[in-house]
BARO-337572 format. One record per residue (C-alpha): residue number from 1; residue in three letters; chain; y, x, z. Coordinates in steps of 0.02 Angstrom, whole numbers, always signed. Layout:
# residues N
seq,type,mol,Y,X,Z
NUM,ALA,A,Y,X,Z
...
# end
This chain:
# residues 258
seq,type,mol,Y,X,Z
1,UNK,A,+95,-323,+350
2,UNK,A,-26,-231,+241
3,UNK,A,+12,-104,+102
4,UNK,A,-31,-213,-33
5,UNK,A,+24,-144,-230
6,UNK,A,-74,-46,-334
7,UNK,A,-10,+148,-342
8,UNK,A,-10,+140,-528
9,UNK,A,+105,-8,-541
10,UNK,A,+221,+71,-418
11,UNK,A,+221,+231,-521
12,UNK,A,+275,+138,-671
13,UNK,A,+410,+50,-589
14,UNK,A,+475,+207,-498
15,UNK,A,+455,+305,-660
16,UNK,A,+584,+167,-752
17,UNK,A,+685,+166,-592
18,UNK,A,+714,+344,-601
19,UNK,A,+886,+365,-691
20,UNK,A,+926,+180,-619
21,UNK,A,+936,+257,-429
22,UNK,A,+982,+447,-475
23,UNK,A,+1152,+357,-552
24,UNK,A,+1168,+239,-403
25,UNK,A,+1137,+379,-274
26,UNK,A,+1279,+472,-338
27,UNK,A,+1384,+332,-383
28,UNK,A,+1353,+163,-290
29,UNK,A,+1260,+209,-119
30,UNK,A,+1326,+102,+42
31,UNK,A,+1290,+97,+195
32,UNK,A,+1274,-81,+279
33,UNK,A,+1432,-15,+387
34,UNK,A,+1524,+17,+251
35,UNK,A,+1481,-85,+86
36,UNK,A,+1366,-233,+165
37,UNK,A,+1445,-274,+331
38,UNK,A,+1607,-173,+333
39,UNK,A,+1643,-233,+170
40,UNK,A,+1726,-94,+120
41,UNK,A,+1677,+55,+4
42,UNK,A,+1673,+243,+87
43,UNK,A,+1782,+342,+5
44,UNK,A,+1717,+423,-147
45,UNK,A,+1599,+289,-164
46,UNK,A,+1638,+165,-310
47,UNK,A,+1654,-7,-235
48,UNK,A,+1533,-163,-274
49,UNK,A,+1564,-251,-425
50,UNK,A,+1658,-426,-406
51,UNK,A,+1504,-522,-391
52,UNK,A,+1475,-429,-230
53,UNK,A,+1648,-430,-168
54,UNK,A,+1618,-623,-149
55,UNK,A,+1436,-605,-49
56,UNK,A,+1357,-747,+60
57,UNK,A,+1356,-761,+232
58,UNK,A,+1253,-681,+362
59,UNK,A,+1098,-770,+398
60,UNK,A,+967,-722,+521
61,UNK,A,+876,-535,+517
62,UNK,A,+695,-588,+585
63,UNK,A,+576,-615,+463
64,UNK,A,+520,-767,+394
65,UNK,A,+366,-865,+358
66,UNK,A,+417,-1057,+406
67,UNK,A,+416,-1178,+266
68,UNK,A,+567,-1282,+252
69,UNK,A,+465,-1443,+231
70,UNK,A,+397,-1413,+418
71,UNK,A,+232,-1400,+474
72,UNK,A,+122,-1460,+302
73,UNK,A,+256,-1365,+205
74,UNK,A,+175,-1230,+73
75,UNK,A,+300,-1075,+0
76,UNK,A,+207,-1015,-152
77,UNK,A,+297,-861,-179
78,UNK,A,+312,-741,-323
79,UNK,A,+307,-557,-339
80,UNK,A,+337,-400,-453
81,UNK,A,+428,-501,-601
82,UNK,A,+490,-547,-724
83,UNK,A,+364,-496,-852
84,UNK,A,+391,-554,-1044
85,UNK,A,+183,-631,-1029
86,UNK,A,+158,-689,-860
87,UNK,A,+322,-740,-796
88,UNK,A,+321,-886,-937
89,UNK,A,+163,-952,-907
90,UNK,A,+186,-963,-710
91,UNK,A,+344,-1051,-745
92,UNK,A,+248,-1188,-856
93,UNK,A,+113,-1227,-732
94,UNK,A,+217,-1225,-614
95,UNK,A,+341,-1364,-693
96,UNK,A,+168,-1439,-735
97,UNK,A,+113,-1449,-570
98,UNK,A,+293,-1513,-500
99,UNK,A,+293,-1374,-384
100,UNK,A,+442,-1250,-338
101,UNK,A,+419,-1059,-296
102,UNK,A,+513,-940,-228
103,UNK,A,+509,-773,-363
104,UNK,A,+540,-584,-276
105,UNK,A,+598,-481,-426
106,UNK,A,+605,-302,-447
107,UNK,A,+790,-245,-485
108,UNK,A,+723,-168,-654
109,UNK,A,+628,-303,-708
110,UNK,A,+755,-407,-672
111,UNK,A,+895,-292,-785
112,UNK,A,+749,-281,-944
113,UNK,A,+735,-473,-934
114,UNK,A,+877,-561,-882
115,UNK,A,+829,-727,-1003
116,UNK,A,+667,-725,-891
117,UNK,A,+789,-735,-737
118,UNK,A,+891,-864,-780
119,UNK,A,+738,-980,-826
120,UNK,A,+673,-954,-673
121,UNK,A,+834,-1002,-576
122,UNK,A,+865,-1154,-726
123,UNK,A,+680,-1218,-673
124,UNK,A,+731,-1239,-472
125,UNK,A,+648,-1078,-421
126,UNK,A,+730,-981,-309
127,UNK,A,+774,-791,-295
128,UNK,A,+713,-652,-201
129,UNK,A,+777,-459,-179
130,UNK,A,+607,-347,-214
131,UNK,A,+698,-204,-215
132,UNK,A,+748,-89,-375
133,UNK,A,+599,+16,-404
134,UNK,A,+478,-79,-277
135,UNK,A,+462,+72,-157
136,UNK,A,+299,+47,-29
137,UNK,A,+352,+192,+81
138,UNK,A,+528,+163,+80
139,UNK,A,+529,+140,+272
140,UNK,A,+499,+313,+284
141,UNK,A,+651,+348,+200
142,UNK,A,+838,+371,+226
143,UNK,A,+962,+224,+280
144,UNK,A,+1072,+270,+101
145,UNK,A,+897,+273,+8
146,UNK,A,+852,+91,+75
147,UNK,A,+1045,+45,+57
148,UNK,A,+1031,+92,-131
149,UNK,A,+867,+1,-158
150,UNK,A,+927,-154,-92
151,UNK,A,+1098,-172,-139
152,UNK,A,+1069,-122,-332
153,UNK,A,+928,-225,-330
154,UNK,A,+1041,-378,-262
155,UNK,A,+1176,-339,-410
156,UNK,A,+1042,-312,-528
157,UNK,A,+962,-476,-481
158,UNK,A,+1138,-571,-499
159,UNK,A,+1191,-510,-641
160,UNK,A,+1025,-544,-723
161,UNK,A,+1062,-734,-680
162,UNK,A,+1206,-765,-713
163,UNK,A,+1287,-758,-546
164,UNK,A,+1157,-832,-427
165,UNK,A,+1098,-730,-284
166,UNK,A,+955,-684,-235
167,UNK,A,+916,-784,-57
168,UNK,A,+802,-674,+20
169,UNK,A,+732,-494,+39
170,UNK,A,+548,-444,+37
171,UNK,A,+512,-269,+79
172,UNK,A,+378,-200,-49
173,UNK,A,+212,-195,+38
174,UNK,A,+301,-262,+192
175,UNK,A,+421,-88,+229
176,UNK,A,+535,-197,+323
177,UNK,A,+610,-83,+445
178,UNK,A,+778,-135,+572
179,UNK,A,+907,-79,+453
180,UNK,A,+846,-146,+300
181,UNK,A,+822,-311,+386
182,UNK,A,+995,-306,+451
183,UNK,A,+1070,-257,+287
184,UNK,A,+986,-377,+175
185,UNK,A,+1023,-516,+317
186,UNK,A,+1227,-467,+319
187,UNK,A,+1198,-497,+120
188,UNK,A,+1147,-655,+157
189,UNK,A,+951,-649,+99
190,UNK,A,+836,-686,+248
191,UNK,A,+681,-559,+263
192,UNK,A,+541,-630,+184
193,UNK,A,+365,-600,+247
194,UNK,A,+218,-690,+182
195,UNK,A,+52,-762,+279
196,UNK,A,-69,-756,+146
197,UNK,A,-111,-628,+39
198,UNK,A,-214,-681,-99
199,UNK,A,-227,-492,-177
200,UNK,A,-225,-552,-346
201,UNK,A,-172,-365,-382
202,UNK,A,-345,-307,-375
203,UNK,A,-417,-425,-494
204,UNK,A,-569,-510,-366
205,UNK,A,-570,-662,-486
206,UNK,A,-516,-817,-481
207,UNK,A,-627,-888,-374
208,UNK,A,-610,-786,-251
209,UNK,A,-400,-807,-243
210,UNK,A,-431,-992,-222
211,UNK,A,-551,-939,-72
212,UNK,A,-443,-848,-3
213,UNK,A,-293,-984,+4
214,UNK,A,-420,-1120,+78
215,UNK,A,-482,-987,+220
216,UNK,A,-306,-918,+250
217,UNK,A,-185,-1054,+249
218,UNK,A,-207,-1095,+423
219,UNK,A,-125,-931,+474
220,UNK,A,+35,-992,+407
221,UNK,A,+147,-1081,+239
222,UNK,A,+191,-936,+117
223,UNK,A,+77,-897,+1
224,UNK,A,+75,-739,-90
225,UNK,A,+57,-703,-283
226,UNK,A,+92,-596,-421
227,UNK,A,+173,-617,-620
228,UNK,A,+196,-436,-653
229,UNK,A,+91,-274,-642
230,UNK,A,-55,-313,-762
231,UNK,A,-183,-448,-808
232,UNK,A,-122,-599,-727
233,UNK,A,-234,-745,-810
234,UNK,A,-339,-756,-650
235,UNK,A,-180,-786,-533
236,UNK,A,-150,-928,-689
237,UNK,A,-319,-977,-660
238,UNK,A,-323,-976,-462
239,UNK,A,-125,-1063,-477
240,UNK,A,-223,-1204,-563
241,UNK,A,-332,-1242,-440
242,UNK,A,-248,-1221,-301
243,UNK,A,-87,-1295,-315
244,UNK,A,-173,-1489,-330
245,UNK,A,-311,-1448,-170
246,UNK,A,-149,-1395,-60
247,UNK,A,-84,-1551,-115
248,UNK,A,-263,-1655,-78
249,UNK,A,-243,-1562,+99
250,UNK,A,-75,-1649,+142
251,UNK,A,+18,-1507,+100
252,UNK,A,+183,-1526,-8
253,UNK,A,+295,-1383,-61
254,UNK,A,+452,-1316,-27
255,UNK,A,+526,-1149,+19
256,UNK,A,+571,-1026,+149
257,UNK,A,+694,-1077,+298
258,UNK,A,+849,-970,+289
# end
């Protein structure tokens, strides 16, 4: 899967994440042997915070695309979030449009806006771990790094909600690599990859984000958007017209298998 974020909107986010993951390196780093699937703290290491202590169970590491409403199924899924302007007025059209999503949040985001959170989980939506400071070349990084990114991201994401968990993991700009696949899974949040990438991140226009779900859905159910990292009227704009023509196509809507 493609690198897909904009390098200024990942600077931003690792620039706020900064003192978030210098504190958790020193303080609240795991590995999946020892905090995710051991389930015990190393020593030295403060252990996870009581929200974690009760975690879900293991679901499968491979990713996922399938819909769980089967072969016409649709995912419309969410990424970046929660931002104070966008995230809202997703949320409406969405309730508008009677159509549930699936929202990957970054772990800071998440922490600056938990109200944001918990309307997302109060309107049906579900959660997804988008790591703490939305990394794109965090595969090329150390197991404790990923570990970190994850895992505070997970807590982040909780606590934000008000003690719902985030269901799934989605690697930013697809840096899924074995171990982070295996630790989110033994967290219980499947790997989540997506089919079609609308780039909404670069602005094309709305137009051609609606193109691209007509020419593109084909390929597979989850659908890829944006409510955070700038200007997000045309993914508003695209949203509008393309939730009712999946629905004219036989489609209906649903959300990732697990």
């Amino acid at each position: 899967m493609a690198r897909h974020k904009g390098r200024a909107w990942h600077s931003r986010l690792l620039a706020a994440a900064l003192g978030v993951t210098a504190l958790a390196a020193a303080t609240s780093v795991w590995t999946a042997q020892a905090g995710a699937v051991g389930g015990g703290a190393k020593p030295g290491v403060s252990a996870p915070d009581a929200q974690h202590q009760g975690r879900a169970a293991k679901v499968a590491e491979e990713i996922v695309h399938a819909s769980d409403r089967g072969a016409k199924g649709v995912n419309i899924t969410i990424d970046d979030g929660p931002d104070p302007t966008w995230t809202p007025q997703v949320l409406q059209l969405l309730k508008d449009s009677g159509v549930k999503a699936t929202f990957c949040m970054v772990g800071t985001q998440a922490q600056a806006y938990p109200d944001l959170v918990k309307a997302v989980v109060a309107g049906g939506h579900r959660l997804c771990n988008h790591t703490v400071s939305h990394d794109t070349g965090m595969d090329k990084k150390s197991e404790a790094y990923q570990s970190q990114q994850i895992l505070d991201a997970e807590r982040m994401i909780t606590k934000a909600s008000g003690g719902v968990r985030p269901q799934y993991y989605r690697a930013p700009g697809g840096a899924f690599t074995p171990y982070s696949r295996h630790l989110a899974a033994s967290r219980g949040m499947r790997p989540l990859g997506w089919n079609v990438d609308t780039k909404d991140f670069e602005h094309p226009g709305a137009d051609a984000i609606v193109a691209t779900v007509k020419s593109e859905i084909s390929n597979g159910p989850t659908v890829l958007f944006h409510d955070a990292g700038g200007d997000r009227s045309q993914t508003l704009a695209a949203l509008r017209e393309v939730l009712p023509w999946l629905r004219q196509q036989g489609y209906s809507f649903g959300f990732p298998v697990r």
